[in-house]
N, C-alpha and C positions, 0 to 999 in steps of 0.2 A: 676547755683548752684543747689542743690540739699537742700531740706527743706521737713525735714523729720516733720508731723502733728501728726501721730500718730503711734504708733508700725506698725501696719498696712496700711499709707497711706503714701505716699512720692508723692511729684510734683517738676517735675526742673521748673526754673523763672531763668530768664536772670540777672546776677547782675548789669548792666551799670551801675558800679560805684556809685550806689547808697547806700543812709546806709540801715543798718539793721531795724530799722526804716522806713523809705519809703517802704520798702519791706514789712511789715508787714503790715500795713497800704493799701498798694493798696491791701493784701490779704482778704481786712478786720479783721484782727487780731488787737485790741487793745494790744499795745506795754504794757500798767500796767498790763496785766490779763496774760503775759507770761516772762518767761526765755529763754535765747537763748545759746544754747551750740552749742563749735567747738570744737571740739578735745577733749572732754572729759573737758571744759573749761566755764564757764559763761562769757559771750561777753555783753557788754553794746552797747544800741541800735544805739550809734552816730559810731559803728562800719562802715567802708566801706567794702561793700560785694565783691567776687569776683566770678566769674563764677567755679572754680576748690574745692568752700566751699561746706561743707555738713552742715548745722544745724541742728538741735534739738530742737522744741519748746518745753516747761515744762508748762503747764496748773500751774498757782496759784490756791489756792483754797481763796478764802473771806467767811469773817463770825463773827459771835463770837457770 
């Protein structure tokens, strides 16, 4: 699968069936501190990834 980090940075990661979740997580990405798009789509993290997916993470921003 392909997991696009930033305008500028893409890395492919193998999906074996794992979620979206796991995936983040071994990237060290805190699954609360992002959004994950497919197809133009917000995907929740108990997603099952597949190798032929492109994501999109989205930086939250926190504060107030």
């Amino acid at each position: 699968m392909q997991i696009i980090l930033s305008p500028d940075q893409c890395i492919t990661q193998a999906a074996s069936g794992r979620t979206i979740e796991e995936i983040l997580l071994q990237l060290g990405v805190n699954p609360v501190d992002v959004l994950v798009s497919w197809n133009d789509t917000i995907i929740p993290e108990d997603t099952r990834a597949s190798d032929e997916m492109t994501i999109r993470l989205i930086r939250i921003s926190h504060g107030g």
